[in-house]
N, C-alpha and C positions, 0 to 999 in steps of 0.2 A: 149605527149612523151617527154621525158629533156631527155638531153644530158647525159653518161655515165663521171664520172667524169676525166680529163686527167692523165695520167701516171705520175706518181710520177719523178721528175729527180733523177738518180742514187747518193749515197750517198757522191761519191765523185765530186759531181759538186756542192754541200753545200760549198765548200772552195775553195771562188772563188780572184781574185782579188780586192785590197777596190776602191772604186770611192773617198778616200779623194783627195781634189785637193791641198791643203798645206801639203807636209811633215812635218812643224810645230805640225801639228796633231797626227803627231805616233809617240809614246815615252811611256816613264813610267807616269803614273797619277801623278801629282805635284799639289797636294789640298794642302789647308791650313793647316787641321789636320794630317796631313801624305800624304805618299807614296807610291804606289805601283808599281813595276817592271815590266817591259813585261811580262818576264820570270818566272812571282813569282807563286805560287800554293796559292790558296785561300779554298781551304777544310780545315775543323777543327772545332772547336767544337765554344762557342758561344762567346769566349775570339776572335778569328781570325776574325770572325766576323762582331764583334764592331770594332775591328781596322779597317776593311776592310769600316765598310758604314764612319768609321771617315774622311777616305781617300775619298769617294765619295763625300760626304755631301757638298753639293752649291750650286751648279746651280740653284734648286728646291727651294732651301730656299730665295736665293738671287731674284728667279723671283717673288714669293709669296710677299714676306713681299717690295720690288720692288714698288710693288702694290699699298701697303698703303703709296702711298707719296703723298705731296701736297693738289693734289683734292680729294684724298682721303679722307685725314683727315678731309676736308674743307665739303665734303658730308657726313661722319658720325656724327661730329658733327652736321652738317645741320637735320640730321633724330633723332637724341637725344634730341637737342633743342626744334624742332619744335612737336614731335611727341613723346618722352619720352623712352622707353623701346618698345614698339609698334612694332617697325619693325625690332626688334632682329629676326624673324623667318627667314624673305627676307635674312638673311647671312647665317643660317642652311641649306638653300638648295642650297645656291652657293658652299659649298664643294665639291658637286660630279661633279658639272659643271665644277669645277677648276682641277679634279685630273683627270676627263675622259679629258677634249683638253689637259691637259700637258702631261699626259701620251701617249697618240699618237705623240705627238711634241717630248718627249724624245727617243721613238722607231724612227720613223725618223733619230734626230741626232746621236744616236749610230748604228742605222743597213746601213748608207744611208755614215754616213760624209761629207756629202753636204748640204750646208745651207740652208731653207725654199726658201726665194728668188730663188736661183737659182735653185732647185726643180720645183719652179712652169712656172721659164721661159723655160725651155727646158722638160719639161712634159705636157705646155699648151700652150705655144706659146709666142711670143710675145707683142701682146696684153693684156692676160692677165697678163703676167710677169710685162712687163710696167704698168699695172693699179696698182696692188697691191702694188710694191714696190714704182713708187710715190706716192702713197697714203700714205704710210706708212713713208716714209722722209718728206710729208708735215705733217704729222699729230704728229710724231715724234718729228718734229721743234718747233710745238706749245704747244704739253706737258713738253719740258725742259724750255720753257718760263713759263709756268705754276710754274715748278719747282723751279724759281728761285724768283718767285713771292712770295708763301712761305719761301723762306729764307729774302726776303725782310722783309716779314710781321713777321716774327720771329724773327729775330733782332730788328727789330725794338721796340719790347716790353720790349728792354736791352739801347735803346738809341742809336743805330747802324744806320746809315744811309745808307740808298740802296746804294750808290755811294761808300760804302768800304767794304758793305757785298757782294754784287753782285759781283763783281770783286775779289774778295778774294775767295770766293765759286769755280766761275771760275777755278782759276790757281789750287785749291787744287784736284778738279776733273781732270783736265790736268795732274798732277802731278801724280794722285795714278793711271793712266791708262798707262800713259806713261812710265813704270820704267824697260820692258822689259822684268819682270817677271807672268806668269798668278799665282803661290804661294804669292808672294807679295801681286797682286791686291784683290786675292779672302779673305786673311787676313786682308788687309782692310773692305770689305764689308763684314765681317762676322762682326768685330770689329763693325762697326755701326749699325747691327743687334742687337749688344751683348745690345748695349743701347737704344735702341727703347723696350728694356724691360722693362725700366722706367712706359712704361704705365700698369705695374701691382700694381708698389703700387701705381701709381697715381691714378687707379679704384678703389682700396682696402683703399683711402683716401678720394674716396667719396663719402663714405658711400652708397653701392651697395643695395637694396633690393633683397636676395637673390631669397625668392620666386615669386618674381615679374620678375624677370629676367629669370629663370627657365621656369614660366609658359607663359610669351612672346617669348622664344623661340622655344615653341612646339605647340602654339595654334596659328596661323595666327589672326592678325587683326590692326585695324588703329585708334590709338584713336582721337577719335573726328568724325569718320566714314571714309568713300573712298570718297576723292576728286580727283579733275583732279591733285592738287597739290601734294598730297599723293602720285598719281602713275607715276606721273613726275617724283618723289625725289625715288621712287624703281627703272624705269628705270636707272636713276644716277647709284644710288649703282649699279645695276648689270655692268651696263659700266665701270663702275670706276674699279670695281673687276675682271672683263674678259674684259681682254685689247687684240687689235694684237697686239703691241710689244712684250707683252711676246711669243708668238710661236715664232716670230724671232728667241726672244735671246734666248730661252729658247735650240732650236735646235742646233745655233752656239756656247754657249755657251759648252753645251755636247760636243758637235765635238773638242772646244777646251782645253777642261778638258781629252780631249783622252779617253773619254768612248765608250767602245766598247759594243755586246751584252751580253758578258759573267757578266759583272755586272747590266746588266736593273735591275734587281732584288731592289739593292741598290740603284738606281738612283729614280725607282717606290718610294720607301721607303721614300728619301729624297723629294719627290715632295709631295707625302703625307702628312707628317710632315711640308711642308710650307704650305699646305692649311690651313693646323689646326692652323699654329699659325697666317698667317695672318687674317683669322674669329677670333682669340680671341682679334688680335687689334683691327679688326674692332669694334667689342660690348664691347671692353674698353673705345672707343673713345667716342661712344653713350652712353654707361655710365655718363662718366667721365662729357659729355656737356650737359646730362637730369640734373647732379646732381646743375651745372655752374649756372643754371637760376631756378631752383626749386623754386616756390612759389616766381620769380620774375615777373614784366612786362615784358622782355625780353624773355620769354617763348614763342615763337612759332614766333617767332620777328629775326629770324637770320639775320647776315649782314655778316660775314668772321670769320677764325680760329681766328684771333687778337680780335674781340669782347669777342669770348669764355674764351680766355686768361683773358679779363680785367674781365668779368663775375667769375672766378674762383678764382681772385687776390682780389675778395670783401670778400671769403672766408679766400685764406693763400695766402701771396705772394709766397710763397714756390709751392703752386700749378700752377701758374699762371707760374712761371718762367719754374717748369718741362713740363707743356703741350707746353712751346715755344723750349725746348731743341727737345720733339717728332716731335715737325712740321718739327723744321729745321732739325734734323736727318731723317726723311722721306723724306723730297723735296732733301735733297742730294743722299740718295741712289735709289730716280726716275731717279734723274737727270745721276747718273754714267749709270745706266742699261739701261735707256732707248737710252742715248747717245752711248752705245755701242751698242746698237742692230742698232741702225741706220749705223754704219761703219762697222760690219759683213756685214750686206746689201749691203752695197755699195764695200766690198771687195766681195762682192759674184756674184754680177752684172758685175764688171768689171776684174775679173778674175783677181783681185791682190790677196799680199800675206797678210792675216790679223788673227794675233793670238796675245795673249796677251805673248807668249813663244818668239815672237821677239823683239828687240831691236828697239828702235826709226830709227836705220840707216838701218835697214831690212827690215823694212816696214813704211816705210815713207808718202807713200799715205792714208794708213792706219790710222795710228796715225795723221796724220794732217786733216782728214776728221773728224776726233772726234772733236779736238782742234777746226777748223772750225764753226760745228756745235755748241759746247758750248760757243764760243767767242759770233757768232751771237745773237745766242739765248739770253745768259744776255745780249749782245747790247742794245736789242732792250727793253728789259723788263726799260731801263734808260733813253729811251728816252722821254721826258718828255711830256705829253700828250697823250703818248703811249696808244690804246686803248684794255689795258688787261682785262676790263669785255667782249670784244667781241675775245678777245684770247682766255677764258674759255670756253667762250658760241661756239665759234667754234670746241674746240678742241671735247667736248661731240657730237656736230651734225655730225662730221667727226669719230669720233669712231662708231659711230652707223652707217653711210655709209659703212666702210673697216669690222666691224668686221661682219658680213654673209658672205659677200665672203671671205674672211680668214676663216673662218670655213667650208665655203664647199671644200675649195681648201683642205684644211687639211683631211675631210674626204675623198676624190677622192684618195689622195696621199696615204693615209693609207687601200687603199684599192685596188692598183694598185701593180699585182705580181712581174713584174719587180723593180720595187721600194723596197717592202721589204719582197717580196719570203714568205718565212713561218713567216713571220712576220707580215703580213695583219690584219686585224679586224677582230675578231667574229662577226658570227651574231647579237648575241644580243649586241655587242657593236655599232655595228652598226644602229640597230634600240634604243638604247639610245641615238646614236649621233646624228640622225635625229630629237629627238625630242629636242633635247636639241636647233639644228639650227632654228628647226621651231619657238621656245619660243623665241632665241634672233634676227628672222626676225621680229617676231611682235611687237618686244621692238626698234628694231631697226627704224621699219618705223612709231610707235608712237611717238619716238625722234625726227624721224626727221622732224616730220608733227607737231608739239605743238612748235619746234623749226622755222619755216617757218611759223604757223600762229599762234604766240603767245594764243591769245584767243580762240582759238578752244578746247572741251573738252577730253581733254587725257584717260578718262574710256571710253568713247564711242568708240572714236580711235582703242583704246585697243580691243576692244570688236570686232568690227568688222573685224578690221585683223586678230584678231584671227578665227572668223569666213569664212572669204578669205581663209586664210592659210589651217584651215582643209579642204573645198571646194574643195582648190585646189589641196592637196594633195590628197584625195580620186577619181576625177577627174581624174587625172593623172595616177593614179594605175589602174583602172577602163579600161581606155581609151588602157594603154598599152597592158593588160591583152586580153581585144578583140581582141587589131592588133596581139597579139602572136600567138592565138588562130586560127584565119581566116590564116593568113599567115602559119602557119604551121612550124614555126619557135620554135626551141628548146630554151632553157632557158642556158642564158650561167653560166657554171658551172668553177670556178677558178682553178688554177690545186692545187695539194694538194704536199706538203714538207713533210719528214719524220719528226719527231720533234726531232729526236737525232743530227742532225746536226746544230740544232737553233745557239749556243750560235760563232760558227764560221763562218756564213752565214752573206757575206756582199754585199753591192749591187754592182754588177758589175759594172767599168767604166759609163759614161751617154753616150758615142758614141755607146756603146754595146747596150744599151736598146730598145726595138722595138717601136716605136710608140704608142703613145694613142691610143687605139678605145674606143669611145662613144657608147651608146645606145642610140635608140632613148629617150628615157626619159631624161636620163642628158643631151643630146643636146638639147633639148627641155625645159629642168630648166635651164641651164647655157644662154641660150639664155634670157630666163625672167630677169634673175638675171643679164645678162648686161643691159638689157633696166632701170630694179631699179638703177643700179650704176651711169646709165650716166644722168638720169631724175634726181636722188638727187645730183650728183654735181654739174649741172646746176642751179637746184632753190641754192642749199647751195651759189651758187658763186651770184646768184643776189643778196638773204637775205643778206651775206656782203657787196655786194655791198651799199645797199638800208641803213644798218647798219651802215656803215663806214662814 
């Protein structure tokens, strides 16, 4: 017998109070392509429109193409070099990966106005508040080192020395963040999007096999066969392409672009449209670095993005210079997005005021925690001896730690009433979402096991967590299913929202909100999944240790 499902609340408690905690956040939309007013009416035919998504268009684009900085670039060319056209397919199925978590993180930041962070501290406690978001400041810290690594090694193939590229990167990232305005900043970062378009005719110069490219993208496979190396370098790519930074920024960044529900429609749209175009850099990139070593010894022989450059420059120096213009415009626009997701964080932790709509003398903690953060980080990238192959090496085994718990946190949150009322998950998005967590646990603990014992075989790895994982999900179901059964206990059934009041339904205050209740099941998974988090950051801290 289940539970009859609960009474709808009455049409007018749809319009309710917002939970945003910065008034910075409520105002007219101030994008880079346009405008839109509180008060403005957005009906009309398909002229109103296009203006309307011109006005939305960023957030989505800017976390996507985000994406492809630094190690990005540094892992697709790694799977172009090494492995040719081959694992164009590994990016065709990271699309739906990338639109179904963003689009939950976008529902979030428009139906919620309160930033991921502080969502999961006071809907999960303190514990896991604290785990996730330092997780997410250390691991943060070592991708903008990362990023500036990349500017190092991009200049540098201009005669640029780290000691004035690094420094210069710096203050220009300080600068386009710092100016008081969120219009300002987001036209800058469109602006370095507009040129990381370079890598179309840089694919279309070298000399692409169409059908070869086509039929690697629809037929799975590895040439030379599946090694443990092969499925190393796919876990990479999917890490590298489904980062947690972007859920951060992707939710504060909404909140401070003042998107509300009435346009998710548009914002869906814009997150769309950045999936698609960061997949087409990525299989530009693999392109561009199968073409670099074709029918050289260097073929399967990678060493860093700067090798591919000089590989490219034996073709046209013209090529060689444009693949060092994409590196350094990618590790910049990681470095701006990532460093701001780490100070929404940290303004969403500590209950400051943090929006790109204030002025440096308005939020001062704010903006100096960025400043902070990007001073360090190139610091350290200068220091001379600095150990940056184990900054890389770390940032991937610490992404594959945080990203399963940021993905369940995310599905909990997106499926918790008070949170976002008629705005929850479908079923079937739900049973998508799960499977998608279960693919990047077992990517996750083959990262982080071939990371901790170098020599151990990563298909086997692979194989058998994946084997665990279904075990243990069927297991689970199984098991609850009985105790419902015996107990005599109904099936809890969510309550249901009218859908005419969606687009003005906001989540009430967070003092307002009732408490979490668990089920025995996710207290029983969330309980596993802290024993995985604290068992891999213990070995992850020796392996540096042992490393260092």
């Amino acid at each position: 017998m289940t539970e009859q499902p609960r009474e709808a609340p009455p049409a007018r408690q749809l319009a309710q109070p917002s939970a945003v905690l910065d008034e910075a956040h409520l105002g007219d939309i101030e994008g880079a392509l346009g405008r839109i007013k509180v008060d403005q009416e957005h009906h009309g035919g398909l002229r109103r429109r296009l203006v309307t998504f011109l006005a939305i268009v960023g957030p989505g684009l800017i976390v996507m193409v985000g994406d492809n900085d630094a190690g990005g670039v540094s892992t697709y060319a790694q799977a172009g070099q090494n492995y040719g056209y081959s694992l164009l397919w590994v990016l065709l199925l990271l699309i739906p990966v990338l639109i179904v978590n963003q689009e939950m993180v976008v529902r979030l930041g428009a139906v919620t106005g309160v930033g991921h962070a502080r969502l999961i501290i006071e809907r999960f406690g303190r514990f896991w508040g604290a785990f996730s978001v330092g997780d997410l400041f250390v691991l943060n810290f070592l991708t903008i080192a990362t990023e500036f690594i990349g500017v190092s090694l991009a200049l540098r193939y201009f005669g640029v020395s780290p000691y004035i590229s690094v420094p210069a990167t710096a203050v220009l990232l300080v600068g386009i963040t710092t100016s008081g305005s969120f219009r300002r900043w987001e036209r800058v970062m469109l602006g370095f999007i507009a040129l990381s378009l370079l890598l179309i005719p840089l694919a279309l110069l070298s000399g692409p096999h169409y059908g070869s490219v086509f039929s690697h993208f629809v037929v799975p496979g590895v040439q030379g066969g599946v090694s443990s190396d092969a499925v190393l370098l796919i876990i990479a790519i999917v890490g590298t392409t489904v980062a947690p930074w972007q859920l951060f920024f992707q939710q504060s960044n909404v909140i401070d672009k003042r998107i509300t529900p009435r346009f998710m429609g548009y914002e869906r749209a814009d997150t769309t449209l950045g999936s698609l175009v960061v997949v087409g850099g990525a299989a530009a990139l693999v392109i561009v670095a199968s073409y670099a070593v074709r029918g050289t010894a260097l073929a399967g022989h990678f060493t860093d993005a700067l090798g591919v450059a000089h590989a490219l420059q034996h073709h046209s120096s013209v090529l060689g210079a444009i693949f060092c213009v994409v590196l350094l415009d990618a590790s910049i626009i990681g470095a701006a997005a990532v460093t701001l997701s780490t100070s929404y964080a940290f303004g969403d932790v500590f209950g400051l005021k943090h929006s790109l709509h204030r002025t440096f003398r308005e939020a001062r903690p704010f903006y100096a925690s960025y400043t902070a953060v990007v001073v360090l980080a190139a610091g350290m990238v200068l220091i001379p001896g600095a150990p940056l192959g184990l900054i890389t090496t770390g940032v991937q085994a610490l992404a594959g730690v945080l990203l399963p718990s940021a993905s369940v946190f995310l599905l909990l949150l997106c499926n918790d009433p008070e949170v976002l009322g008629p705005w929850v998950n479908a079923r079937w998005l739900n049973i998508l979402a799960s499977v998608i967590i279960g693919i990047l646990l077992m990517l996750s603990g083959t990262l982080m096991a071939t990371t901790l014992f170098p020599h151990i075989n990563a298909e086997q790895v692979a194989l058998w967590l994946f084997g665990a994982l279904a075990a243990g999900f069927a297991a689970i179901g199984i098991g609850l299913r009985i105790i419902r059964v015996r107990s005599g206990r109904p099936a809890t059934v969510p309550p249901r929202f009218p859908r005419e009041g969606r687009s003005s339904w906001r989540m009430p205050p967070l003092t307002l909100l009732k408490p979490v209740t668990w089920s025995p099941g996710t207290r029983l998974g969330m309980m596993c999944l802290r024993g995985y988090l604290v068992v891999s950051v213990v070995l992850l801290a020796v392996k540096a240790a042992q490393l260092g």
